[in-house]
N, C-alpha and C positions, 0 to 999 in steps of 0.2 A: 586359233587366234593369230591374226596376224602383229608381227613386232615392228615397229616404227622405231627408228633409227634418227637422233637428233643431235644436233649438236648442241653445246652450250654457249649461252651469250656471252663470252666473260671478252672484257677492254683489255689489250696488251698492256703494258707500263709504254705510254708515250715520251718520245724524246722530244726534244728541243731544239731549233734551230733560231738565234736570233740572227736576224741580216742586221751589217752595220748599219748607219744611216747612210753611208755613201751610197747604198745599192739602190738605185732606181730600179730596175728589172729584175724577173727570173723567170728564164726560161725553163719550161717542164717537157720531158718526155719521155716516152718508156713504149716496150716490144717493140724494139729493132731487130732480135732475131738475128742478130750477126752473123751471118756463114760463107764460107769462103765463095760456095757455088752462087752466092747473090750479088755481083760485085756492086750491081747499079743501085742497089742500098746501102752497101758500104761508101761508095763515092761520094752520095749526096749526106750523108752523115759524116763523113769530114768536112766539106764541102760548107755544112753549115757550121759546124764548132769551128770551124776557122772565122767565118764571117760574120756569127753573132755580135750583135753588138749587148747582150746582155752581160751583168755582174757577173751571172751565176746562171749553170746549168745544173740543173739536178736530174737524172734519167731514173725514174721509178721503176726498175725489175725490167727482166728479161733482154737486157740488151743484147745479151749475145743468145743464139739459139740453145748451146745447150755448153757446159763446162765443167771437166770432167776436174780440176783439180789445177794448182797456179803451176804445175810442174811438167804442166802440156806446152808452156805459151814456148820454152825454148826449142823445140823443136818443130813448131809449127809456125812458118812463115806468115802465116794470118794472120794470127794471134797477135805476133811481133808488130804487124802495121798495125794493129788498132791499136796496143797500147802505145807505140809512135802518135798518134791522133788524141788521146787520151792527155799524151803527157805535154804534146805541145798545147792543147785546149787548159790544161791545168798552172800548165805557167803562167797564162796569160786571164785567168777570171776562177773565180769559186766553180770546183766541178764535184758534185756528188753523185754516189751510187748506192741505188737499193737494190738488195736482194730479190731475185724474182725464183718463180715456179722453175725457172730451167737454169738459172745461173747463179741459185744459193750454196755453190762452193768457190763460187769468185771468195779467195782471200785474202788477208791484209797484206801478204807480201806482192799479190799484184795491183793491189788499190795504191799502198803507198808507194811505186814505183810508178806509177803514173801523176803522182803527186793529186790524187785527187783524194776526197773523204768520204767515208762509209756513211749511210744515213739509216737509221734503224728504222722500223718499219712494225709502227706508223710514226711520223716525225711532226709534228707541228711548227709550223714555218713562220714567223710574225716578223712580217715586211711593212713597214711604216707604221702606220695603225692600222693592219688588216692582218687576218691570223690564219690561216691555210692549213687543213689536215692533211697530210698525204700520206699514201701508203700504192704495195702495189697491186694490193686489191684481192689476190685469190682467198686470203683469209675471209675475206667477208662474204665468198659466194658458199654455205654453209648448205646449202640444198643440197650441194654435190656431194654427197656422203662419202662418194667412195673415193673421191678427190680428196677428199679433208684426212680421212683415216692415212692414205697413203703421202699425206702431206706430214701429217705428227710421223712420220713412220721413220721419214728420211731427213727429218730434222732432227729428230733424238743424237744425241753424242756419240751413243754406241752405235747408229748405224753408219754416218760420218765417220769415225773411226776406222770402222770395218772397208768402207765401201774404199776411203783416200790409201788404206794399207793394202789394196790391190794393184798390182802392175800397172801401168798406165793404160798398155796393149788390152788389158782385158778391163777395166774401166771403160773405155773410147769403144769397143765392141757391145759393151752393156748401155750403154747411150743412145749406142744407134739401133738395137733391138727395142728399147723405150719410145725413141722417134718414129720406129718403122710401126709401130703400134697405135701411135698418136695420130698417124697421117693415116692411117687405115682408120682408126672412126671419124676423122673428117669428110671420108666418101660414105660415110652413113645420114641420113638425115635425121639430126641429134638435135636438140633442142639445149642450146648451155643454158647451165646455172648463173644469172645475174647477182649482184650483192644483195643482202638482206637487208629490208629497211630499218627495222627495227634495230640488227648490228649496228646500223651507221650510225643510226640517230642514236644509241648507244657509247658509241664510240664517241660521239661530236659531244654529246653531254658531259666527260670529262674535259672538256677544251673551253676556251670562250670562243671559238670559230663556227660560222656557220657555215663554213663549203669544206666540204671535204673530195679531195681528186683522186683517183687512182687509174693507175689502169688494167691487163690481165683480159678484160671480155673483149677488146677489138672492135667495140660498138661509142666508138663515141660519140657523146651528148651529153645534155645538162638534165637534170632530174630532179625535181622537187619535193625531196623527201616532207616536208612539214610547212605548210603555209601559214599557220597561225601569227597573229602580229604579238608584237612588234618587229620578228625576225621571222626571214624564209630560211629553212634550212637545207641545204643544197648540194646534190654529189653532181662532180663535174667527171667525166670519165675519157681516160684520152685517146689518143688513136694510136694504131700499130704501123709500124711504118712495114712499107713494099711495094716497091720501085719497079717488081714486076707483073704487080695487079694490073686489073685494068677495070677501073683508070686507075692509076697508080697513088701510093698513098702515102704520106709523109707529112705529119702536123705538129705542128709547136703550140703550145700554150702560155702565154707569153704573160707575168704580172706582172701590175707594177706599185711602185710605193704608194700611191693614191687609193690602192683598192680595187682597182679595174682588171679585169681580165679580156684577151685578142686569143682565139685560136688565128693560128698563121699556118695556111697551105703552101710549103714548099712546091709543090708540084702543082 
């Protein structure tokens, strides 16, 4: 007999975010993949946090490629320039951050040193009279079993624990053994795990929102989870940025207080 392996539906406890009414915009984005060796992704993500004209930026997971612990950033020159971009982007408009698949040990000592805010994941967003679920999505791709198992694995406290109370040297080596493994099933032809609909429409059923955004699968578009009237219900999914694709790729999701939503191509 064979044993099928599933996960369980269950809804996180959702946060909250209300925007003042001053906020006409908010900008969304997520997987930038920060890394020192990309700089022409790094550029063009300062490049726009400086020049946004939005309230607020919220970057859903994965910004940086991979983060070993807040107690890397001082000896790494990189690091340093993006929370320099981070903190000037934070003075100047609402900047939040969600935990992603590679960067869920960003801490509060380098969130709030950038002056920006943590955003829990999933967050629901009520911008004028319009309500937005966000989140950064890997949670809901629930097919990948073996993703999901190794996802509880390294969120539990005691693996946290364990893993932050090792050397930096030997965290930063155990990272890039992780990478070197990830970019080796990239050269496979692998078919990823998308979100679950029935998760979303789960998920969206605790909220009065009917779009829920995330990102994590690097396919973005609009998807029509449930068309019944009087409401569509709808996951919007974002793009990853990489400046050394081709054609190169960098997109903002831009709302505004009226309810509307602009994907915007940097590139």
């Amino acid at each position: 007999m064979t044993c099928v392996l599933t996960m369980p539906m269950t809804v996180p406890p959702i946060s909250q975010l209300q925007a003042p009414a001053t906020w006409r915009t908010v900008d969304l984005i997520s997987d930038l993949h920060l890394q020192a060796s990309e700089p022409a992704t790094f550029a063009a993500w300062q490049s726009y946090l400086a020049e946004t004209p939005a309230d607020a930026v919220l970057i859903l997971g994965d910004l940086f490629e991979v983060w070993v612990g807040d107690d890397e950033v001082p000896s790494s020159p990189f690091l340093q320039s993006c929370a320099q971009v981070l903190r000037a982007a934070g003075e100047r408009l609402y900047l939040g951050l969600m935990h992603g698949n590679r960067d869920f040990l960003m801490g509060p000592a380098f969130v709030g040193s950038c002056h920006a805010h943590f955003l829990q994941d999933p967050t629901l967003l009520n911008l004028g009279t319009s309500s937005w679920l966000l989140s950064h999505g890997d949670a809901l791709c629930t097919e990948d079993i073996e993703y999901q198992v190794f996802r509880q694995q390294v969120r539990s406290p005691d693996w946290i624990n364990n893993f932050t109370s090792k050397p930096l040297a030997e965290r930063q080596a155990m990272a890039r053994g992780l990478r070197a493994e990830s970019e080796a099933r990239k050269g496979h032809a692998m078919t990823y795990a998308d979100a679950d609909t029935d998760l979303c429409l789960a998920w969206l059923a605790q909220t009065p929102s009917h779009q829920l955004i995330h990102g994590h699968t690097h396919q973005p578009a609009n998807h029509v989870l449930a068309d019944a009237s009087p409401d569509c219900m709808e996951r919007m999914v974002l793009s990853d940025w990489d400046l050394q694709a081709k054609p190169p790729r960098a997109q903002v999701l831009r709302l505004n207080a009226g309810g509307q939503h602009q994907r915007i191509n940097l590139v």
